[in-house]
PDB file of N, H, CA, C and O in Angstrom:
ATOM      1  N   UNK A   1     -74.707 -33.391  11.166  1.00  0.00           N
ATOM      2  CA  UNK A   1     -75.296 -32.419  12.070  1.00  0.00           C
ATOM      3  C   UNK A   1     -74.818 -32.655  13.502  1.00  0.00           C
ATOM      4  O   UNK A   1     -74.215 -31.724  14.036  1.00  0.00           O
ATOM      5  N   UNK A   2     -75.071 -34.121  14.397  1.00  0.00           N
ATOM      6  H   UNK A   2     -75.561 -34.877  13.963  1.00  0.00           H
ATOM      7  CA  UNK A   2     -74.110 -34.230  14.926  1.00  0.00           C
ATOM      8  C   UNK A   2     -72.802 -34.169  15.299  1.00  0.00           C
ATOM      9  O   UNK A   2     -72.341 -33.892  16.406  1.00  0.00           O
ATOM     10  N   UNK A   3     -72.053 -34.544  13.947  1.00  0.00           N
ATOM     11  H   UNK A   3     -72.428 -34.769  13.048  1.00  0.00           H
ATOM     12  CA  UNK A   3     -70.762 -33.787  14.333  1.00  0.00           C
ATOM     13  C   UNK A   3     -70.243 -32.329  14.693  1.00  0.00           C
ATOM     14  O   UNK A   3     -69.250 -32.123  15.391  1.00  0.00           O
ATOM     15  N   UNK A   4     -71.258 -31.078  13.974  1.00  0.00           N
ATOM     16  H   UNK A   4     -72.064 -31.246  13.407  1.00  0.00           H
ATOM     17  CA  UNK A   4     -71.080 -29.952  14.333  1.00  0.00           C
ATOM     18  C   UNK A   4     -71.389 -29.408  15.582  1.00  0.00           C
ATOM     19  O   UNK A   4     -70.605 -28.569  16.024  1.00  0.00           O
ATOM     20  N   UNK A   5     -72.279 -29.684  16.180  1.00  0.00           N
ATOM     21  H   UNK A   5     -72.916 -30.366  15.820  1.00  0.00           H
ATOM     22  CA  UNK A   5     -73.019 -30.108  17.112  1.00  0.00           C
ATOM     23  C   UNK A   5     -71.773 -30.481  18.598  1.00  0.00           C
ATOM     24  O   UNK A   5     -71.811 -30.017  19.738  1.00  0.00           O
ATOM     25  N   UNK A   6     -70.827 -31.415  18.019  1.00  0.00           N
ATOM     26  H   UNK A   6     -70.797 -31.791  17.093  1.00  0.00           H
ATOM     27  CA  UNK A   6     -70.021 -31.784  19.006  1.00  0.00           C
ATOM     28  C   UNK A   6     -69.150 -31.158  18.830  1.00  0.00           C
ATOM     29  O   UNK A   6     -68.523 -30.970  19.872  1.00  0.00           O
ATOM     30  N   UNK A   7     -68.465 -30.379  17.421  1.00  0.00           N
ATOM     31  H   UNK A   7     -68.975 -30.532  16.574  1.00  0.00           H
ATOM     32  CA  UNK A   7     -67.598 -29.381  18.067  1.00  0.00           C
ATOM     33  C   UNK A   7     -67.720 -28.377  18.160  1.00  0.00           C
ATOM     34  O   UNK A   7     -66.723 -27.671  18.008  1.00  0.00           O
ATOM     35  N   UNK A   8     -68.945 -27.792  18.446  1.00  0.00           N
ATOM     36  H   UNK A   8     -69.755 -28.366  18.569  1.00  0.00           H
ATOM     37  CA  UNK A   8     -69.251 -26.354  19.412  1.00  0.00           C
ATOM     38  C   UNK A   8     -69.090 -26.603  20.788  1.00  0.00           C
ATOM     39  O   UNK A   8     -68.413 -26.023  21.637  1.00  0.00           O
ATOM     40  N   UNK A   9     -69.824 -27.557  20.846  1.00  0.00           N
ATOM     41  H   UNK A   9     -70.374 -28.029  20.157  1.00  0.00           H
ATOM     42  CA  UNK A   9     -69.787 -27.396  22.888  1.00  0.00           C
ATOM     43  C   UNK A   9     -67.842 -28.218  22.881  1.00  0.00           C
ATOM     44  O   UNK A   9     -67.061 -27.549  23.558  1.00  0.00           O
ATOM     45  N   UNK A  10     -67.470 -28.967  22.477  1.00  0.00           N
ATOM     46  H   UNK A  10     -68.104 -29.510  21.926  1.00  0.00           H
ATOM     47  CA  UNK A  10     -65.914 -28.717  22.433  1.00  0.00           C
ATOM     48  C   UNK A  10     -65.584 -27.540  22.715  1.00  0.00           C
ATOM     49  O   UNK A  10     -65.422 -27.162  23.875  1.00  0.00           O
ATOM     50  N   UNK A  11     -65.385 -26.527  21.307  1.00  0.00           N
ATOM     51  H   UNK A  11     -65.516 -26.835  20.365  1.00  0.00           H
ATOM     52  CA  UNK A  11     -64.973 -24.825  21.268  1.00  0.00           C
ATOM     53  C   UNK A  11     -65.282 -24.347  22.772  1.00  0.00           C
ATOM     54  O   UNK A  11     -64.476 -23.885  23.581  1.00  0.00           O
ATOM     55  N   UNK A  12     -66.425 -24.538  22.908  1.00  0.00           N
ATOM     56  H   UNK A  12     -67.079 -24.913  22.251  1.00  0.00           H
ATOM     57  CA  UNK A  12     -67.045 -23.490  24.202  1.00  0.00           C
ATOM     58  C   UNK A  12     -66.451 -24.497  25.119  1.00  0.00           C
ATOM     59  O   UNK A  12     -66.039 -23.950  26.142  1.00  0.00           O
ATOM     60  N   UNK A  13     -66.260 -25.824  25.099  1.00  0.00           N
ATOM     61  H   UNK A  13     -66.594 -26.268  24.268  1.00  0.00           H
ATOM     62  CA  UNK A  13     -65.635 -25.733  26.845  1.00  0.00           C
ATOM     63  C   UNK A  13     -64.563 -25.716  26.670  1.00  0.00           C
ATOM     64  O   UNK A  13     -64.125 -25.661  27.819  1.00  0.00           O
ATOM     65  N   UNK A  14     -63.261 -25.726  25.648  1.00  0.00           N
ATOM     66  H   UNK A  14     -63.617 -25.771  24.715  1.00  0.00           H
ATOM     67  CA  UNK A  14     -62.203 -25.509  25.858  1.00  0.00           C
ATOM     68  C   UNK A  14     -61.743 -23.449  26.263  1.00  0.00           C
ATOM     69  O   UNK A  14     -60.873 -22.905  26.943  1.00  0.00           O
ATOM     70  N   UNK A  15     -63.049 -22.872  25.278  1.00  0.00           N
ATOM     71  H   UNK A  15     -63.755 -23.314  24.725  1.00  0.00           H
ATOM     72  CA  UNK A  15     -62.979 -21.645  25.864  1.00  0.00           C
ATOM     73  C   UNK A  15     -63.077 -21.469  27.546  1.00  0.00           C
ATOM     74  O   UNK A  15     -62.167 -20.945  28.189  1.00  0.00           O
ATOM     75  N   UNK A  16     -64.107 -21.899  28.053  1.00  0.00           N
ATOM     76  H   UNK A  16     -64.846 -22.325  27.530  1.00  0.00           H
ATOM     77  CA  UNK A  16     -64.132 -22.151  28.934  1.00  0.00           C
ATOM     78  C   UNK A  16     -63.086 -22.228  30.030  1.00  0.00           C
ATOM     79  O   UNK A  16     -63.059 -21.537  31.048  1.00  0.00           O
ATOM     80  N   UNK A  17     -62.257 -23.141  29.681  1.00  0.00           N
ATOM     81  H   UNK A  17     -62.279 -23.702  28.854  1.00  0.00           H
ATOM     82  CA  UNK A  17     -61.101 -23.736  30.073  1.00  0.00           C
ATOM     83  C   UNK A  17     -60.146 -22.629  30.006  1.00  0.00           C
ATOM     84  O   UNK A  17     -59.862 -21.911  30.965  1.00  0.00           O
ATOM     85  N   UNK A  18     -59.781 -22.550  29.111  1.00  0.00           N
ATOM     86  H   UNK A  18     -60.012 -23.133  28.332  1.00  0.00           H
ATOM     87  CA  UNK A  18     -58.788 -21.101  29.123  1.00  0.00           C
ATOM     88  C   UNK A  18     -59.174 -19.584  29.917  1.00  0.00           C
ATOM     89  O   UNK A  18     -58.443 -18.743  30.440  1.00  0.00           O
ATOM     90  N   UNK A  19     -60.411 -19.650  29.772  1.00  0.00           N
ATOM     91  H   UNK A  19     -61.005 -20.333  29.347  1.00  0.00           H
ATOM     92  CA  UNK A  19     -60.457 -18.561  30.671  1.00  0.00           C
ATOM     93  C   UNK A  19     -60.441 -18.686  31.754  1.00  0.00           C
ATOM     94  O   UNK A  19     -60.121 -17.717  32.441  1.00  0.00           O
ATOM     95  N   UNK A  20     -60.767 -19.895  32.351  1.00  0.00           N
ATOM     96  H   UNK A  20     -61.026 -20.683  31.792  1.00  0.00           H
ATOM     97  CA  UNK A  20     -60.646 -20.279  33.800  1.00  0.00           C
ATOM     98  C   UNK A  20     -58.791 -20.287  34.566  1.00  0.00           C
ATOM     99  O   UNK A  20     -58.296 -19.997  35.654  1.00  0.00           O
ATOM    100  N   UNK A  21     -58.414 -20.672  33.565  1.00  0.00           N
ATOM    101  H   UNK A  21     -58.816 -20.909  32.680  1.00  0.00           H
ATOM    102  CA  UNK A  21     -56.902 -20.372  33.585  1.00  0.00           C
ATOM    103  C   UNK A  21     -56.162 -19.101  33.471  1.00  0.00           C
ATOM    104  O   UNK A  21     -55.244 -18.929  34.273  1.00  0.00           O
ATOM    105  N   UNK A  22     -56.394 -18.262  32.677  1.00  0.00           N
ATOM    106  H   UNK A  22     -57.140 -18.401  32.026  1.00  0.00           H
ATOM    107  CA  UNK A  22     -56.236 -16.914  32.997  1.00  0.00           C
ATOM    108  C   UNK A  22     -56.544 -16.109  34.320  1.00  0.00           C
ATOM    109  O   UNK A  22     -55.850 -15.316  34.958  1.00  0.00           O
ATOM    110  N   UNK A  23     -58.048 -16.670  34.543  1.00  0.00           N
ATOM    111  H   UNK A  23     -58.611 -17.314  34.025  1.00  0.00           H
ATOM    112  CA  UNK A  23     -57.676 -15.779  35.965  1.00  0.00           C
ATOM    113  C   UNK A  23     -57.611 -16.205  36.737  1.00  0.00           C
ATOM    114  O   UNK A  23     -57.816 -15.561  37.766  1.00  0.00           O
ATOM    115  N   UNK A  24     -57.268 -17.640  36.810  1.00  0.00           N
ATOM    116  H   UNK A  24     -57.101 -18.163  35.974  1.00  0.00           H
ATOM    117  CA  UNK A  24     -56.739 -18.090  38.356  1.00  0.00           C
ATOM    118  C   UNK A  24     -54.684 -17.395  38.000  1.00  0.00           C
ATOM    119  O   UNK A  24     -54.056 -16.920  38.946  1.00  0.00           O
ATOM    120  N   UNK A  25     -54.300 -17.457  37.159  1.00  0.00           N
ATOM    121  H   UNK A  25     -54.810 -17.843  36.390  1.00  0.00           H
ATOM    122  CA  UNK A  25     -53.110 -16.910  36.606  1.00  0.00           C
ATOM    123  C   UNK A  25     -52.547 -15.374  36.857  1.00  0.00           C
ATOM    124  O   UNK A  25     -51.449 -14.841  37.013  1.00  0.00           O
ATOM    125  N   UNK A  26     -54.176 -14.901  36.796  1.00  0.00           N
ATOM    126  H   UNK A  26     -55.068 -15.334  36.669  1.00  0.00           H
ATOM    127  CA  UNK A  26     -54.262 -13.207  37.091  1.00  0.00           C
ATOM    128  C   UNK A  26     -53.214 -13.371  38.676  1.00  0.00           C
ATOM    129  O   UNK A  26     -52.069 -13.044  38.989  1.00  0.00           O
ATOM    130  N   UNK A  27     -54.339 -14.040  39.346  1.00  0.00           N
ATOM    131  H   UNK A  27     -55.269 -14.305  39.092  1.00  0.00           H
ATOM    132  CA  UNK A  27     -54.406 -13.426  40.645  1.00  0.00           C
ATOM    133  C   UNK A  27     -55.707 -12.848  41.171  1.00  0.00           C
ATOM    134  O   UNK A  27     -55.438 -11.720  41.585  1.00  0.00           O
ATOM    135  N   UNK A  28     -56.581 -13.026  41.287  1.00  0.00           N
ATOM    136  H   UNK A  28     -56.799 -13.942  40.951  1.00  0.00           H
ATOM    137  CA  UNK A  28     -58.126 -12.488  41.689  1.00  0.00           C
ATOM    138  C   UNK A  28     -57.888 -11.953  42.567  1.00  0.00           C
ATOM    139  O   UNK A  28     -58.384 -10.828  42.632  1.00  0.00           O
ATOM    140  N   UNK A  29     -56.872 -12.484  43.931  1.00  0.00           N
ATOM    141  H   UNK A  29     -56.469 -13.398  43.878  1.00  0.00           H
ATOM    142  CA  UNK A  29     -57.023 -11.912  45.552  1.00  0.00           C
ATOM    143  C   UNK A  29     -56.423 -10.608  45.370  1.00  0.00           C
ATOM    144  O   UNK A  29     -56.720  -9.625  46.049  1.00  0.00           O
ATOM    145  N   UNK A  30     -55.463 -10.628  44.318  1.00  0.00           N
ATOM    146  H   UNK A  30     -55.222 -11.426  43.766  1.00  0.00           H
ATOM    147  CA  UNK A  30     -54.520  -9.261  44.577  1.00  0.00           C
ATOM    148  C   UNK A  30     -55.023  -7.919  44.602  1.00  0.00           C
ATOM    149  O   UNK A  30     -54.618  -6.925  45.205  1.00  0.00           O
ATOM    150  N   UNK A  31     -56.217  -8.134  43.638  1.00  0.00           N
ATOM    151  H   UNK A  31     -56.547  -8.942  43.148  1.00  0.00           H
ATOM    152  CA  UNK A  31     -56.896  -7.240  43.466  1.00  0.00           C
ATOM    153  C   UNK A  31     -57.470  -6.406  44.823  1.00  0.00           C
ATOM    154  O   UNK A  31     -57.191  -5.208  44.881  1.00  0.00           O
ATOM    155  N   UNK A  32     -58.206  -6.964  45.838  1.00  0.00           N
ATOM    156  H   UNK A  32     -58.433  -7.937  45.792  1.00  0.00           H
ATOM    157  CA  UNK A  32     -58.800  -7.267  47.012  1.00  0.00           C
ATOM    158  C   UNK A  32     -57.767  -6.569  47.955  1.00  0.00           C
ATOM    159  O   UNK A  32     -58.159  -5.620  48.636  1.00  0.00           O
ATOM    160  N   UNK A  33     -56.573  -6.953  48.024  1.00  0.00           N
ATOM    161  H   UNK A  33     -56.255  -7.723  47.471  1.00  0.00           H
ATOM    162  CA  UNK A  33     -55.527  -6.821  49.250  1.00  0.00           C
ATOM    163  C   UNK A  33     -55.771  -4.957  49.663  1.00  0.00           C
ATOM    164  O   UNK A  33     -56.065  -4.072  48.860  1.00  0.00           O
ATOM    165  N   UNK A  34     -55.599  -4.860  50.713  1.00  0.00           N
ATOM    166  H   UNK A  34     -55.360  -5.579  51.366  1.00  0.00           H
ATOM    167  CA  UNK A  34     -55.958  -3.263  51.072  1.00  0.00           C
ATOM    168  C   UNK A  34     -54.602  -2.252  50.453  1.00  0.00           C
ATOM    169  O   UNK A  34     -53.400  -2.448  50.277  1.00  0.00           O
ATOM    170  N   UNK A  35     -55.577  -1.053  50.238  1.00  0.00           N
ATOM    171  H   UNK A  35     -56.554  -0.894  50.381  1.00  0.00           H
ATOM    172  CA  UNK A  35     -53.985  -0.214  49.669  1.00  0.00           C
ATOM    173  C   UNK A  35     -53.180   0.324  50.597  1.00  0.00           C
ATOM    174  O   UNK A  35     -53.632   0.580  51.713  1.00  0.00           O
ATOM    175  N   UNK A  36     -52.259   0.500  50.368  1.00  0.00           N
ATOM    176  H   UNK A  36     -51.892   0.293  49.461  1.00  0.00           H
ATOM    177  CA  UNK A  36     -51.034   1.000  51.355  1.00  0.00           C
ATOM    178  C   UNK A  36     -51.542   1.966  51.846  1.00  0.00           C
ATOM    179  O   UNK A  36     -52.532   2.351  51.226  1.00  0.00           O
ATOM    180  N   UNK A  37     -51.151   2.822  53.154  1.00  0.00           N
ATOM    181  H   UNK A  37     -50.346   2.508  53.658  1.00  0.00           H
ATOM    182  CA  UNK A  37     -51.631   3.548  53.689  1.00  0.00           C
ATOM    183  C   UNK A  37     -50.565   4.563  53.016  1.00  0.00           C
ATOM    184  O   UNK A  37     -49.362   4.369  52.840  1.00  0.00           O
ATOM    185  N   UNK A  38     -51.490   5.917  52.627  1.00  0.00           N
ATOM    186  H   UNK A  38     -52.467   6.074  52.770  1.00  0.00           H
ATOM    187  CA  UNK A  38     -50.536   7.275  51.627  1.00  0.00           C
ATOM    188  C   UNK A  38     -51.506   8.162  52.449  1.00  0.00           C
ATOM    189  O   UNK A  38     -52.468   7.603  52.976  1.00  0.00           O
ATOM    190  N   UNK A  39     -51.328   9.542  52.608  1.00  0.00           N
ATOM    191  H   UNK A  39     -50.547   9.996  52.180  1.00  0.00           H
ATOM    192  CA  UNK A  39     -51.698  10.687  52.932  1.00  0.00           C
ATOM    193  C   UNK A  39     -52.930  10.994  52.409  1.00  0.00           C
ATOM    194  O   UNK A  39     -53.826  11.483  53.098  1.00  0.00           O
ATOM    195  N   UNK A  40     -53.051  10.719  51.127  1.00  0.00           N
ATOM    196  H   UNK A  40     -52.323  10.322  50.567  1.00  0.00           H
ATOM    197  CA  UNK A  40     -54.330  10.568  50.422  1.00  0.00           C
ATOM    198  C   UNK A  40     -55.115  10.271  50.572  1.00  0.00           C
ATOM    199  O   UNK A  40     -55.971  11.151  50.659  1.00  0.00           O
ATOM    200  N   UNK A  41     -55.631   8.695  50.756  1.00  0.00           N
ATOM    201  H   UNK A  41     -54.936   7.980  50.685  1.00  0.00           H
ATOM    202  CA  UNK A  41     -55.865   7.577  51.310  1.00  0.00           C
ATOM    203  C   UNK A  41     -56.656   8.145  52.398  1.00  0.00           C
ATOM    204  O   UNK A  41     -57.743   7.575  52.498  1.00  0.00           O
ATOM    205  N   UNK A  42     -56.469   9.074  53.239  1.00  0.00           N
ATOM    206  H   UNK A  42     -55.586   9.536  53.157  1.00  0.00           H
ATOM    207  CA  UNK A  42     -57.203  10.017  54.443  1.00  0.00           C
ATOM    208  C   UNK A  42     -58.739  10.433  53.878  1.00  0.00           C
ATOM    209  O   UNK A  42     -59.817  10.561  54.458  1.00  0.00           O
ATOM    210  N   UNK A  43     -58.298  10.593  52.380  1.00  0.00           N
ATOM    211  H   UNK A  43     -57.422  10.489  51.909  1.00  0.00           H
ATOM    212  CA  UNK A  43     -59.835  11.882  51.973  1.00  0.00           C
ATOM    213  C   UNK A  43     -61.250  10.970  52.152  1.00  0.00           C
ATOM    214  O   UNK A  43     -62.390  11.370  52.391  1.00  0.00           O
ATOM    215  N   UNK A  44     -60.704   9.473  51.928  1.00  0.00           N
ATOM    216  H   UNK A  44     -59.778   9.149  51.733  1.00  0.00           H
ATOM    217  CA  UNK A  44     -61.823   8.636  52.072  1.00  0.00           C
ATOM    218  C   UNK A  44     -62.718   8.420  53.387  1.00  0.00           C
ATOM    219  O   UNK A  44     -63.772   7.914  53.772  1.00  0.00           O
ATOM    220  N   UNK A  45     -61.457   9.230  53.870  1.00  0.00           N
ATOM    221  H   UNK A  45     -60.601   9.641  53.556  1.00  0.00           H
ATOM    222  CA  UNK A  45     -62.100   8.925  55.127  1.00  0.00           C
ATOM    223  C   UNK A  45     -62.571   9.974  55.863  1.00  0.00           C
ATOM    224  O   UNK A  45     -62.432   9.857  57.081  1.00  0.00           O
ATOM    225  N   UNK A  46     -63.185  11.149  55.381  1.00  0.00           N
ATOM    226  H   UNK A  46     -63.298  11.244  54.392  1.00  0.00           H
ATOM    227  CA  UNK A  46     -62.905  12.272  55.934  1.00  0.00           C
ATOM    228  C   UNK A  46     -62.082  13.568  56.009  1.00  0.00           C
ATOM    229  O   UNK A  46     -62.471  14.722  56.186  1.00  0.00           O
ATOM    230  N   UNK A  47     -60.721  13.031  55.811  1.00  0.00           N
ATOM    231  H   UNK A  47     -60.405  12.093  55.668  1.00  0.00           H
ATOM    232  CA  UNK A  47     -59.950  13.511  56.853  1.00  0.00           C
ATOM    233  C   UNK A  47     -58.739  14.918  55.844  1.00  0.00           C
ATOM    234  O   UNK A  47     -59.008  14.483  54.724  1.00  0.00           O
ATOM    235  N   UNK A  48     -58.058  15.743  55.641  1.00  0.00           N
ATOM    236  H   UNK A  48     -57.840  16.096  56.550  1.00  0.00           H
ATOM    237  CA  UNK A  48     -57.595  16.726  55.022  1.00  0.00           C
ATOM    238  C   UNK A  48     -56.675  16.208  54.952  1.00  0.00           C
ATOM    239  O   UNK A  48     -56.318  15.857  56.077  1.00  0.00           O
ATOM    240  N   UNK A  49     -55.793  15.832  53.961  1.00  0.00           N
ATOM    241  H   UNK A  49     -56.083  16.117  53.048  1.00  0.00           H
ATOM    242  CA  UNK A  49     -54.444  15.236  53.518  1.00  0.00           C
ATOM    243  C   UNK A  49     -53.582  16.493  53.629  1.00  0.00           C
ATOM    244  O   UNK A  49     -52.371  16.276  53.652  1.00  0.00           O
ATOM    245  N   UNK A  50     -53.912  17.552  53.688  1.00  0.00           N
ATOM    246  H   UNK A  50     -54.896  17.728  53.669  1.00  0.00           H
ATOM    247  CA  UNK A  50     -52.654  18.698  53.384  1.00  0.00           C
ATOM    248  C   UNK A  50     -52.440  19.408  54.642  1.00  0.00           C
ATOM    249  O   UNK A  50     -51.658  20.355  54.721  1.00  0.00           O
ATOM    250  N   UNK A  51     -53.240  18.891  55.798  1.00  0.00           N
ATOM    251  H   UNK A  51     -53.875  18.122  55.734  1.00  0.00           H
ATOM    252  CA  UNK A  51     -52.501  19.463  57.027  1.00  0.00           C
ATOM    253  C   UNK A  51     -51.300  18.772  57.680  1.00  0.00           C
ATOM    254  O   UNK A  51     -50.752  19.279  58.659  1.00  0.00           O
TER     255      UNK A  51
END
């Protein structure tokens, strides 16, 4: 019973582990970085993109 016991929380922290690695791998910040400025990009703000 013990032994099963020890390899679940194993499983789960090596899961753990891997996912922690994936998204430091992603890139988290990139997501974040502001979008390029496009004509579009205006409507958010108000403003008529087609003049």
């Amino acid at each position: 019973m013990l032994v099963i016991k020890l390899i679940i929380v194993a499983l789960l922290l090596l899961l753990f582990i891997y996912f922690a690695i994936r998204l430091t791998k992603r890139g988290l910040s990139q997501r974040y970085e502001p979008r390029a400025k496009t004509p579009w990009n205006s409507l958010s703000e108000g403003e008529d993109p087609t003049l």
